[in-house]
N, C-alpha and C positions, 0 to 999 in steps of 0.2 A: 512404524518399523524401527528398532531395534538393533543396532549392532552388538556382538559381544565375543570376545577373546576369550581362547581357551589353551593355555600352556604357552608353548611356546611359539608354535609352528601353524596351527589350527585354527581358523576361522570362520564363524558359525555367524549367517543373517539369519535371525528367527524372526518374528512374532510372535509375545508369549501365549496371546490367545489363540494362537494359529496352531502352537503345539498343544496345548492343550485340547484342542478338539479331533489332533489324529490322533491322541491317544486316547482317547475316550470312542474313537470310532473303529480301534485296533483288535481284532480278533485273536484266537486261537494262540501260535506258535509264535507273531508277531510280537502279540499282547503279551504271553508270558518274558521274550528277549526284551523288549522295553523294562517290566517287571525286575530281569535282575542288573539291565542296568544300572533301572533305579536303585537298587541296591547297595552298589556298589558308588553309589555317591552321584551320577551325574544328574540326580532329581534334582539336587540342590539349584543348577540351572536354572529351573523354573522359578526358584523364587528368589537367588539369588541379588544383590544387589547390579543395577542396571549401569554402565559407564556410557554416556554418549561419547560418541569419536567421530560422527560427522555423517554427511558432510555439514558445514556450516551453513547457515541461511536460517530461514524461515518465512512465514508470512509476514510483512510489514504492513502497516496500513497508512502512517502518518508519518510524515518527515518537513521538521522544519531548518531553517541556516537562521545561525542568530547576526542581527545586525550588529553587533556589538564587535563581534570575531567570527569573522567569513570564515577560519578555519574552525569553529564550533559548529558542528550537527546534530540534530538530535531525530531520534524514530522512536514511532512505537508499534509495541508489536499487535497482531491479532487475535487478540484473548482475553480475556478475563480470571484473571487481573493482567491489565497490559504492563505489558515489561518494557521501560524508559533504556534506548543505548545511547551513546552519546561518545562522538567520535570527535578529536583536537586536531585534526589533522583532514580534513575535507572530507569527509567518509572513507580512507584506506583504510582506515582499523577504527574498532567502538567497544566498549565497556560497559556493559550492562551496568547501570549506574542507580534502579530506583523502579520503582514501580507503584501503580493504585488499584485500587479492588473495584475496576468494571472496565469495559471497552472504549477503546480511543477511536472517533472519530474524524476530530480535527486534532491540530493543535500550529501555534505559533508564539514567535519571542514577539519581545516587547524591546524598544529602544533604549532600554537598562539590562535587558539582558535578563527578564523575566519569563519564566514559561507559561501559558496556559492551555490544558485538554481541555476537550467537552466531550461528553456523553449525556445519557438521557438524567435530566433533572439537578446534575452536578458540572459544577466547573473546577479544574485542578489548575491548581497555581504553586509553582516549582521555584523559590529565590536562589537557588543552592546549586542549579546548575544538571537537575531533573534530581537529587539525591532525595530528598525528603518531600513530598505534594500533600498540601492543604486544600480541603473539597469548601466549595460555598455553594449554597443551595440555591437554584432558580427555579425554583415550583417545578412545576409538571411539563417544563420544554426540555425536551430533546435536541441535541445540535449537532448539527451537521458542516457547520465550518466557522471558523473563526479571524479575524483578520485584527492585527494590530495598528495601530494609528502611524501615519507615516514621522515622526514628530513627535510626540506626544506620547512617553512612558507609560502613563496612564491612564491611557484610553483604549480598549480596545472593543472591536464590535465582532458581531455573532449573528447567523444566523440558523432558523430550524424550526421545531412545527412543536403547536401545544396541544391537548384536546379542550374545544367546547364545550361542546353539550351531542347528544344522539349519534349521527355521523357526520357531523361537523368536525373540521380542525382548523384551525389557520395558522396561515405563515407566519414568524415569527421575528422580529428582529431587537436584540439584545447590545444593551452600551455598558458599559464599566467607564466613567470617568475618575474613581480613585484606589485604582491597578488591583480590584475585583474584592475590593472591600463590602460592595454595595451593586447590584447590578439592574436597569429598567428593560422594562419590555414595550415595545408596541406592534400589535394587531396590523401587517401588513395586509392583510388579505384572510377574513375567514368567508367558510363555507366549503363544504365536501369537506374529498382529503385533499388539504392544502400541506403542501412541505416545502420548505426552505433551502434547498441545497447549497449554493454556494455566495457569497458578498465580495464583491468589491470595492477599496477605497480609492477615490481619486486622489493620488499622490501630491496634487497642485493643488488640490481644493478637497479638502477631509468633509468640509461639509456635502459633499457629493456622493453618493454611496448607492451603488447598486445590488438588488437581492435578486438571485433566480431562483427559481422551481416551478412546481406541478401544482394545478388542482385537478381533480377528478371528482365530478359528477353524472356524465354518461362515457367520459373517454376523459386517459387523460391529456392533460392542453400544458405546453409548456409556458411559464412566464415568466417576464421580467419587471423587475417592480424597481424604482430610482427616488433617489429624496435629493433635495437639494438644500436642506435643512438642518442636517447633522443627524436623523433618522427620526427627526418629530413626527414628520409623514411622509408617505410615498402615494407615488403615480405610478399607473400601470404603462410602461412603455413598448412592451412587446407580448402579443400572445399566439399562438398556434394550435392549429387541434393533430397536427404533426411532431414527432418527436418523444413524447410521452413526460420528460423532466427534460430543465437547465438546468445542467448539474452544475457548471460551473462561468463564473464572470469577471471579466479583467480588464481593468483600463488600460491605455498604453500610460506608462511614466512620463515619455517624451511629448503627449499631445493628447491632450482630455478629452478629444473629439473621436476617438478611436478607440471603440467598446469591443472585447469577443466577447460571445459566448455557447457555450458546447454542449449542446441537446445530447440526451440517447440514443435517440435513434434518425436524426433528420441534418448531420453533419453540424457543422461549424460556423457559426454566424458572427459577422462582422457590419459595426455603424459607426459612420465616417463626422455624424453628427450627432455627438455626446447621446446616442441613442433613440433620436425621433423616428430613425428608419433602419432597417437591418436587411443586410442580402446575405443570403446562402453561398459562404468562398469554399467549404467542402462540402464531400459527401461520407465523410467520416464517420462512426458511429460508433457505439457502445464507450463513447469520452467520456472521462470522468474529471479531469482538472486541467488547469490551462494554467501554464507560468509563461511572466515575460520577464525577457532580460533587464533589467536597468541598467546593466551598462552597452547593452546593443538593444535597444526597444525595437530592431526592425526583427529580433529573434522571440518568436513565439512558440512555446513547446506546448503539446497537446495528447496526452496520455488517457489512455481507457483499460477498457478489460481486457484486449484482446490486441489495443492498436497502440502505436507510438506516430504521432505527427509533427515534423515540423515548417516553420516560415519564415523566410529570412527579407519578406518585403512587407514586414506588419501587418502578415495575415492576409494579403489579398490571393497568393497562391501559398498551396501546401504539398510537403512530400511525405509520403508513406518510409517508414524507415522500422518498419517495424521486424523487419527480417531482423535484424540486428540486436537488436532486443530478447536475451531469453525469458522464459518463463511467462505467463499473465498476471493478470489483475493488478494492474499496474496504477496502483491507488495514492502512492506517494512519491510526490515530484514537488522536488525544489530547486531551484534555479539559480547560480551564484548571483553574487550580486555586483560581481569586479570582473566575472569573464562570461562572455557571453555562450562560449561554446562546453562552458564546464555545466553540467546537471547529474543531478542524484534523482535515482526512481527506486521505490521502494515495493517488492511486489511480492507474489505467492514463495519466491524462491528464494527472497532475500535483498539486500544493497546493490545497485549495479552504477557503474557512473560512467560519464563520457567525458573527453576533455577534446572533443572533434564536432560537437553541436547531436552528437549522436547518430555517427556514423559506424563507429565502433562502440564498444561497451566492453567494461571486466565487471567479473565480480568483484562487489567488494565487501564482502562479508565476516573476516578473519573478525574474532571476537562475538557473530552471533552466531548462538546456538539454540534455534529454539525448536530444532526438529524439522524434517521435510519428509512430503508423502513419499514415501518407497513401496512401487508395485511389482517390481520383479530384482532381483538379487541371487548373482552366482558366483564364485567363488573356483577360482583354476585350479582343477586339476593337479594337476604339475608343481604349481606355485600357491599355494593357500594363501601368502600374503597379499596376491593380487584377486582384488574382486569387483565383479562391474557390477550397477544398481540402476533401476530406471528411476528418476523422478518421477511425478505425476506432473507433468504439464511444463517439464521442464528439458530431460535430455537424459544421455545416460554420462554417469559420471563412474571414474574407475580410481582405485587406489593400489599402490605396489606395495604398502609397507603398513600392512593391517592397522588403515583409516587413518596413519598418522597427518596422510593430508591426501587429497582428491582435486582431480583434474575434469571438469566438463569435457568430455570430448565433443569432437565437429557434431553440428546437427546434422543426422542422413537420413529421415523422416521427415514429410510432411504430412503424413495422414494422423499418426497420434503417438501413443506411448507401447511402448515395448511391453509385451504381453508374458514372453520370455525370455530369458537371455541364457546360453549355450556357450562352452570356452572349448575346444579341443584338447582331448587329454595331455596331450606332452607338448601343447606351445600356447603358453599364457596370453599370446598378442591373437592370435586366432579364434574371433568370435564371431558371433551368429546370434541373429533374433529374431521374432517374431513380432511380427505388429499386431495387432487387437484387443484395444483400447479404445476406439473410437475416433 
């Protein structure tokens, strides 16, 4: 969806392919009024050049905090080619800074203040602070997350899935010791579909490293897989035929004995010893990453598609605080590293961050622009400058001063997205909607 000004006073939400289809479906006396519109110049519209005005956001997928400067952030967005922001200031404001030609799945700094993406078959490595990225080739893996060494500039590990042979894959696990000049691979686990999703480093002990994921050959079985080697090889230490993937794993910083990790679908698991045993501390589900704090390790945050969790006793209980949280697909979560209650998420709507452990949350988006679903948009009556829009899976948002900026209003929905939205002829603040969207 599309915003676009016209004069001075006039404020027009299209979709060009939206007009374009009633007017090819437009008959008789209509057809010919369209006709001398056109005419008279407003065809130009159609192919016009496009301005975006907002609202700001977009889909994020990846967000990392550089150890180097807490106040440096970086995200990427969800596209191809992914677009690098990068904000100096905690995430208040970001700067489109850089981009590479394919999708971001992971990414993290490096203890000099290096960047590296992954996606399928390439790694992007960033000295510049995301402005320019050099790809190095890893054959034919795919990654799905990446983790830098706690220490150690130059090392950083990976995990993610290759193909074998037939319908075989196996899990993958990936080391760089000369800051991704050179990178190995070892075979954690093949057979089925095997995939990799998320690594953990033990901050105390680097030689320590945990991989979670799936295999599936009649169903699939979540696992966890640990090395106590520096990832020459792994042991299997945790499996399920519950859950479907371990998306993600994390050591506590403050005590090595204290492993999460956050299945799909079968909640939140917690082992008290370096992972020989694990019990179910939620019932959480559709998770997708887990950050803990270092500077309060008793704070563990736990993000999905749909949910926001947190724990302020290292995980043994959890609170749903997901009301608080707009938007879903809440894929990028980073955790300061000097305040425990400050976090960044990055999700279908854009930057949001908390400085209360994520009780509250703002946007924080000013600087990204990379487009949001809009399903319903109307425009008052009375006042053209003022117009409300629904997001898709996010809220309705309204502007007074034709998109020069927008305000989410209060959520008054919980069934879905606004199907229509209605203003009252002669009172701009007088609206009405419909729900049905699901």
């Amino acid at each position: 969806m599309i915003f676009i000004k016209i004069g001075l006073s006039v404020n027009i939400s299209l979709d060009k392919t939206y007009v374009l289809n009633i007017i090819s479906n437009l008959k008789g006396g209509v057809m010919r009024l369209i006709s001398l519109l056109m005419s008279l110049g407003i065809a130009g519209l159609l192919y016009a050049n496009w301005q975006y005005i907002g609202p700001p956001g977009g889909q994020l997928y990846t967000m990392a905090i550089s150890p180097v400067n807490e106040n440096m952030v970086y995200a990427g967005s969800y596209s191809s080619p992914t677009k690098i922001f990068r904000s100096t200031n905690k995430g208040i404001t970001w700067t489109e800074v850089g981009s590479f030609g394919s999708y971001c799945y992971t990414m993290t700094v490096s203890q000099s203040g290096v960047i590296y993406a992954g996606y399928y078959g390439s790694i992007y490595k960033s000295t510049d602070n995301g402005a320019t990225w050099i790809p190095s080739s890893v054959g034919n893996v795919g990654f799905y997350d990446l983790e830098a060494h706690p220490t150690d500039p130059n090392t950083i590990y990976g995990c993610g899935y290759r193909y074998v042979s037939g319908s075989d894959y196996a899990i993958v696990f990936i080391k760089t010791t000369n800051a991704g000049n050179n990178w190995s691979t070892v075979d954690v686990y093949v057979g089925g579909y095997s995939y990799g999703y998320g690594i953990s480093v033990d901050r105390n002990n680097p030689n320590v490293i945990y991989v979670g994921g799936s295999v599936y050959s009649t169903t699939y079985e979540p696992r966890i897989f640990k090395s106590t080697n520096g990832g020459n090889t792994f042991t299997q230490v945790y499996s399920s035929t519950a859950g479907y993937y371990v998306y993600d794993v994390a050591v506590n910083p403050a005590n090595s004995n204290i492993v999460y990790a956050c299945t799909y679908y079968d909640g939140i698991y917690r082992s008290t010893d370096a992972g020989q045993n694990w019990t179910k501390v939620s019932s959480a589900y559709y998770n997708y990453r887990l950050g803990v704090s270092p500077a309060n390790p008793n704070y563990v945050y736990c993000s999905g598609i749909y949910y926001f969790y947190r724990s302020t006793d290292a995980g043994e209980t959890w609170t749903d605080l997901t009301a608080s949280l707009p938007a879903n697909y809440h894929y990028g979560l980073a955790v300061s590293r000097t305040n425990h209650l400050e976090v960044l998420v990055g999700n279908r709507a854009g930057a949001f961050k908390t400085t209360n452990g994520g009780t509250n949350w703002i946007a924080s988006n000013d600087g990204i622009n990379l487009g949001l679903p809009v399903v319903a948009a109307t425009a008052a009556p009375s006042t053209p400058t003022t117009v409300y829009i629904q997001v898709e899976d996010v809220g309705v948002y309204k502007t007074t001063n034709c998109g020069s900026s927008w305000i989410l209003c209060p959520s008054f929905s919980s069934c879905g997205d606004m199907a229509s939205i209605a203003v009252k002829y002669n009172d701009p603040n007088y609206v009405m909607a419909i729900e049905g969207l699901g």
